[in-house]
C-alpha positions as CSV (number, residue, x, y, z in Angstrom):
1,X,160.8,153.1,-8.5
2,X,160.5,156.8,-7.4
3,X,157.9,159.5,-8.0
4,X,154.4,158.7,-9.1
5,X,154.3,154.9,-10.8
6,X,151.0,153.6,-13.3
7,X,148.0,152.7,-11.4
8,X,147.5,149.4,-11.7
9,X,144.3,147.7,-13.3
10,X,142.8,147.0,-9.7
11,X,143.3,150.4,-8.6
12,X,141.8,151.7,-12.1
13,X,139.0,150.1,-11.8
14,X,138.4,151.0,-9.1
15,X,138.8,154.4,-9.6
16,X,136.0,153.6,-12.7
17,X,133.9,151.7,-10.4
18,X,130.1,153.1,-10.8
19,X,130.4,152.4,-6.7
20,X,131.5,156.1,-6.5
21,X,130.6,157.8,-9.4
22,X,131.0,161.2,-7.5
23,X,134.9,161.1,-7.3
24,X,135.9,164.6,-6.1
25,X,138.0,166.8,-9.3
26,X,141.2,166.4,-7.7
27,X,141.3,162.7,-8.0
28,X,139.8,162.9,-12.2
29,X,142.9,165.3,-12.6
30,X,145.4,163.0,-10.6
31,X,144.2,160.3,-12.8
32,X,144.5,162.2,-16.4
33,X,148.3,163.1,-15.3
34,X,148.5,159.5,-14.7
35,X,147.6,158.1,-17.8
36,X,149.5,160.4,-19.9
37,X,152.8,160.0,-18.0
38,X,152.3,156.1,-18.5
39,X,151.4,156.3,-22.3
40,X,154.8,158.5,-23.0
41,X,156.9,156.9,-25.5
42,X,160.4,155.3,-24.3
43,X,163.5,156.3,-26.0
44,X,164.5,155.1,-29.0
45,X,167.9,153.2,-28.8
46,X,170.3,155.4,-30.1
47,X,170.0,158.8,-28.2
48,X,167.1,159.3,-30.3
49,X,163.6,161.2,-29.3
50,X,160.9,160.7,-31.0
51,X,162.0,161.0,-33.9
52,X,165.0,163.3,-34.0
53,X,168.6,161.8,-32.4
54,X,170.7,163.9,-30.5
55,X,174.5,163.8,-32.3
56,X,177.7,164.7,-29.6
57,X,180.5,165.2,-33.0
58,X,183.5,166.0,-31.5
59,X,182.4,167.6,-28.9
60,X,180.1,169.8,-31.1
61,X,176.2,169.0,-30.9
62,X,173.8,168.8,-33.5
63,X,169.8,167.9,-33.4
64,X,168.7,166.2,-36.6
65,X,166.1,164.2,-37.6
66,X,166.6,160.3,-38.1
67,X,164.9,160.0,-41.7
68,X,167.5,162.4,-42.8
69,X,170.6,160.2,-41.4
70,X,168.9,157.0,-42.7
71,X,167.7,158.2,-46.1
72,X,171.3,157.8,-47.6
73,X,173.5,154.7,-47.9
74,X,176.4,155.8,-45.8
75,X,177.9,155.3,-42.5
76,X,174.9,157.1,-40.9
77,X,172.8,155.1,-41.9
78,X,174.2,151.9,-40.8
79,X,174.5,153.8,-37.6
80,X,171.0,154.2,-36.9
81,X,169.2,151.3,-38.7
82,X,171.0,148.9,-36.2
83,X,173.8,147.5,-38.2
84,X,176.7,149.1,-35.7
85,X,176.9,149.6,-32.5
86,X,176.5,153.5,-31.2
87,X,177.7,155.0,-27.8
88,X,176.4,157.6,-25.9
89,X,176.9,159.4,-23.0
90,X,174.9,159.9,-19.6
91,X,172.6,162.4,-21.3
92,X,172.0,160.6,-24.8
93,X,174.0,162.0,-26.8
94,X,175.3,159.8,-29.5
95,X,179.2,160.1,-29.4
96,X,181.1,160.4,-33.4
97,X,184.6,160.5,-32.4
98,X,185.2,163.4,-35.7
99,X,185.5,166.4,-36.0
100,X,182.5,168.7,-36.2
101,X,183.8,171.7,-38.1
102,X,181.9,170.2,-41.2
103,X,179.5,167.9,-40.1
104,X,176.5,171.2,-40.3
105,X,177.8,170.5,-44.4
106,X,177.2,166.9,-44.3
107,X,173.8,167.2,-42.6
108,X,173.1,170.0,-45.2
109,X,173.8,167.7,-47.8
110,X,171.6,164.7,-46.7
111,X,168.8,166.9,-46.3
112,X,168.7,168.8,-49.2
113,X,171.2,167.0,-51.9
114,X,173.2,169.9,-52.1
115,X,175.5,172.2,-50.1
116,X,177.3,175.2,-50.3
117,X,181.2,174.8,-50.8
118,X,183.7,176.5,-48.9
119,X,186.0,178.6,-51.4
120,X,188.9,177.8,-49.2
121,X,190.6,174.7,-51.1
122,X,192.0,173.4,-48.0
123,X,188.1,173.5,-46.4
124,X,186.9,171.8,-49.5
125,X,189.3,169.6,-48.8
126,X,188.8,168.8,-45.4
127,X,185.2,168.1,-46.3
128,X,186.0,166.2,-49.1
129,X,187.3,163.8,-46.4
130,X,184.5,164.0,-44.0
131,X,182.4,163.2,-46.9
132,X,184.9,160.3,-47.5
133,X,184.4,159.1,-44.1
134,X,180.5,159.3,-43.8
135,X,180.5,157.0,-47.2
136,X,178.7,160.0,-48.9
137,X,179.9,159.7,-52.6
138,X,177.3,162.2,-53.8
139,X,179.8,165.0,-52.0
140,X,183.0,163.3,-52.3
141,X,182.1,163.6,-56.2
142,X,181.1,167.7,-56.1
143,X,183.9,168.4,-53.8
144,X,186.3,166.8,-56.2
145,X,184.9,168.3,-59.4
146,X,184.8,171.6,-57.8
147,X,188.3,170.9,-56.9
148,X,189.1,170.2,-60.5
149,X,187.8,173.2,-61.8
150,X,189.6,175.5,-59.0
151,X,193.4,174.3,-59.8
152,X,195.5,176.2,-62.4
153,X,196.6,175.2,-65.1
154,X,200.1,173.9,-65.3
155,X,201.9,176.6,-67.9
156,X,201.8,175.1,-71.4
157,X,204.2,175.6,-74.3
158,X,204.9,174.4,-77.6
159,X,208.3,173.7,-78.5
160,X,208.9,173.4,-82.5
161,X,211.4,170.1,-82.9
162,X,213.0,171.1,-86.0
163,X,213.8,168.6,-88.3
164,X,215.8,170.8,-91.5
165,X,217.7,173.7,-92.3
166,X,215.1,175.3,-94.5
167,X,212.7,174.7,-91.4
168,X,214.9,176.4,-88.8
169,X,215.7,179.2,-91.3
170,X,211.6,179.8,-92.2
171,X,210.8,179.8,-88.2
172,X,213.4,182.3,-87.6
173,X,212.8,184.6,-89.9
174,X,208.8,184.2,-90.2
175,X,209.1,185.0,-86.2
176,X,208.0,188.2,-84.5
177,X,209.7,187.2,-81.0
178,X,213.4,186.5,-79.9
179,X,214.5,182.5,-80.3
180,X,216.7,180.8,-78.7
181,X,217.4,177.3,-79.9
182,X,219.3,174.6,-78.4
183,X,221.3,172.0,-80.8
184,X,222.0,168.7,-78.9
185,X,223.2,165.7,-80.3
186,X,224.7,163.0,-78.3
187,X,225.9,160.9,-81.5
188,X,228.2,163.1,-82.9
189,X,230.7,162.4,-80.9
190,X,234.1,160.9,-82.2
191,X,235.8,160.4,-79.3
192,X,234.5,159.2,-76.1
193,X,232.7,161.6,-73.7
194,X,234.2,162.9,-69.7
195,X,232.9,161.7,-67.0
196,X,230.5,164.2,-66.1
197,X,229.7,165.4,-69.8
198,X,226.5,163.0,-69.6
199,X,225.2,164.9,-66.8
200,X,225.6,167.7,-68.0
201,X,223.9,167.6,-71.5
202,X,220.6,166.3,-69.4
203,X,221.1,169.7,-67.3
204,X,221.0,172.4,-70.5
205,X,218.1,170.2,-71.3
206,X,216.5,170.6,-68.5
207,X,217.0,174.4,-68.1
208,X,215.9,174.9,-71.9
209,X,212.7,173.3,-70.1
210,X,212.3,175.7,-67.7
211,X,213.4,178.4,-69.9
212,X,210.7,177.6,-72.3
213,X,208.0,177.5,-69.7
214,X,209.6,180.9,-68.1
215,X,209.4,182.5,-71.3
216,X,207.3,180.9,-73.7
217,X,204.6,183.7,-74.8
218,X,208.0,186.2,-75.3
219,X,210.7,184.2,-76.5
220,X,209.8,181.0,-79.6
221,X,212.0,178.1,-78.3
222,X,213.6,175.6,-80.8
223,X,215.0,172.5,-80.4
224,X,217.1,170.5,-83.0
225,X,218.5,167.4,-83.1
226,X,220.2,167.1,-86.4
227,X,222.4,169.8,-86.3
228,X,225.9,169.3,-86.3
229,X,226.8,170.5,-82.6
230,X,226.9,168.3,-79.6
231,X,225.3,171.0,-77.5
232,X,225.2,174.3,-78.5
233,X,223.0,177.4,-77.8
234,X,221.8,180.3,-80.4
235,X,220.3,183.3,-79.6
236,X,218.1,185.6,-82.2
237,X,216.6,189.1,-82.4
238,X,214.3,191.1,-85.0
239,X,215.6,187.4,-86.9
240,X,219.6,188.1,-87.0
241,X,222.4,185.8,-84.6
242,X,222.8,187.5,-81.7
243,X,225.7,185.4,-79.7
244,X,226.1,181.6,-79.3
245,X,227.1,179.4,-75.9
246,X,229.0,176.4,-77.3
247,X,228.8,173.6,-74.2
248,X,231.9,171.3,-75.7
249,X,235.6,171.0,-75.9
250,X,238.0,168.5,-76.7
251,X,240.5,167.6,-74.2
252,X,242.9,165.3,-73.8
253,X,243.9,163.0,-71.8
254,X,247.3,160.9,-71.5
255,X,246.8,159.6,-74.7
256,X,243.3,159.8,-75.7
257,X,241.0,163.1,-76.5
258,X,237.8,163.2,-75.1
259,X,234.6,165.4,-75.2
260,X,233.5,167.1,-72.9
261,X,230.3,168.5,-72.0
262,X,229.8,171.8,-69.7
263,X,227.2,173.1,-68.3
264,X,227.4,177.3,-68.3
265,X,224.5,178.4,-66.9
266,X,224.9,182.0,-65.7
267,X,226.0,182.3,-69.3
268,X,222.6,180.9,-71.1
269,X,220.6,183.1,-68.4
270,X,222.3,186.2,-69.7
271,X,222.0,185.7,-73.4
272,X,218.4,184.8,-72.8
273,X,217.4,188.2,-71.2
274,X,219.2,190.1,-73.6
275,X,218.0,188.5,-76.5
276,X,214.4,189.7,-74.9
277,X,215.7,193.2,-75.5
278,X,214.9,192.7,-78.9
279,X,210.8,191.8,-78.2
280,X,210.2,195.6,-78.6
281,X,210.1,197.6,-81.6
282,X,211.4,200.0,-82.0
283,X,214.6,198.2,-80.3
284,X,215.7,199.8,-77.3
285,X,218.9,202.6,-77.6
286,X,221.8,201.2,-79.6
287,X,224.1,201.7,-77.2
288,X,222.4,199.3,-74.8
289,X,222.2,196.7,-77.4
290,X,226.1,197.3,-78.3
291,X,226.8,196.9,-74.5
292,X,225.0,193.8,-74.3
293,X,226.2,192.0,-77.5
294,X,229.0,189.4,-77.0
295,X,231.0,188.6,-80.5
296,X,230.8,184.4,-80.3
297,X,232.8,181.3,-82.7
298,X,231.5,178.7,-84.2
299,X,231.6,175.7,-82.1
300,X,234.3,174.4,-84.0
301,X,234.7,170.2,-84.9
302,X,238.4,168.6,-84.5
303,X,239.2,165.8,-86.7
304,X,241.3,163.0,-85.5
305,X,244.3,163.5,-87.0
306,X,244.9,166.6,-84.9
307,X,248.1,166.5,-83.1
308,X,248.3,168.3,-79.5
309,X,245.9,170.3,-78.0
310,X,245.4,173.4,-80.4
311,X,242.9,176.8,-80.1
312,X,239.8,175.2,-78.2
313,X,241.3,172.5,-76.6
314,X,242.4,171.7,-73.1
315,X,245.0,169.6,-70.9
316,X,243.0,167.3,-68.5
């Protein structure tokens, strides 16, 4: 063993002996320097001192003191209470193989309980996961909640489903916006639908959808499914018809007529913005409103006894 090693009890006593009870000062010095190097506490397993353990967290060092690692259940504590196996380097330095970007949080939060949260909701994240990893579910909990009470709200609208005439004739007129209402009906069909007219009835659903979330606190969206019409659009301002996009047509085939189902969407885009022309009073210059108004039919109904393709229809 190099450097200075304990006296032993032979030489301390003799160094007490009364046989020389005039020992000079350097040798009463030599022996205090002794006895406190020999009463110096080992280190802690652990790559603690004392009573603080040196932490090496991805390649970032921290100081803390071991009754705040162990005064939590979490992966800490287990850590320094014996139940797992630590590793340290040539100085001491317990290795965590994490990253230490937010482990000054998670010592901030065993400590004092609480911690201030980054307002970045990719950092909150990030130490939501940390937290997840050092089995700390007191900050798992407040990083989530905070994380709750950060995201926006999805847009929300409500969609009247109109269910009568009288209904869809009070909402209309009772309204202070444009409407636009979308009449679909798959069952009343008479003859058997194209192949793609399926399809395409789900996508003017879907963009009345989008539409309605678009547009909802400017334009009062209706739907109706006991109108007459297979698919048809209506579009109102300052509550008069302003133009209609009928989406069906009967053709025929060798010797069959079918229904069929389009899909115009350029077409439902326009009527859409111009019927929000008609949001402002008074109404914009009547020559814009001329310029904008398309003269529309009645989706018209074909009985079976029809013979040939007539006005409407189409050759497959």
């Amino acid at each position: 063993m190099s450097g200075h090693g304990c006296p032993s009890d032979e030489h301390r006593s003799r160094e007490e002996s009364p046989v020389s009870p005039r020992a000079p000062a350097e040798a009463q010095v030599q022996a205090e320097q002794d006895r406190r190097r020999c009463s110096t506490r080992r280190r802690p397993p652990g790559g603690a001192v004392g009573q603080y353990v040196r932490l090496n967290v991805g390649g970032t060092l921290f100081q803390c003191p071991l009754r705040v690692l162990t005064r939590h259940d979490s992966l800490l504590k287990d850590m320094f209470s014996g139940k797992m196996e630590v590793f340290t380097d040539r100085e001491g330095w317990v290795l965590v193989d994490r990253s230490g970007k937010h482990f000054g949080s998670v010592l901030q939060f065993l400590l004092e309980g609480a911690v201030v949260l980054p307002k970045n909701p990719q950092a909150l994240n990030e130490l939501m996961n940390e937290a997840k990893y050092y089995r700390l579910q007191g900050l798992v909990q407040l990083c989530h909640s905070t994380l709750q009470k950060e995201r926006p709200e999805l847009p929300r609208c409500a969609v009247p489903l109109v269910t009568s005439r009288k209904e869809e004739e009070r909402l209309i007129s009772s309204s202070t916006k444009p409407v636009v209402k979308l009449v679909y009906n798959r069952s009343n069909n008479k003859y058997s639908y194209t192949s793609n007219s399926d399809d395409n009835l789900l996508r003017n659903i879907e963009l009345f959808e989008r539409l309605s979330l678009s547009f909802s606190c400017r334009v009062l969206f209706i739907k109706n499914v006991i109108g007459d019409e297979i698919c048809c659009w209506s579009f109102y301002g300052q509550r008069r018809k302003l133009s209609e996009v009928c989406c069906t047509s009967i053709v025929y085939s060798t010797e069959k007529k079918h229904t069929k189902v389009e899909f115009p969407e350029a077409r439902i885009y326009e009527e859409t913005l111009n019927a929000l022309l008609y949001e402002t009073v008074p109404l914009p210059d009547h020559s814009l409103l001329e310029a904008t108004r398309r003269r529309y039919n009645h989706c018209g109904t074909h009985s079976e006894e029809e013979e040939g393709p007539g006005p409407g229809l189409a050759l497959l």
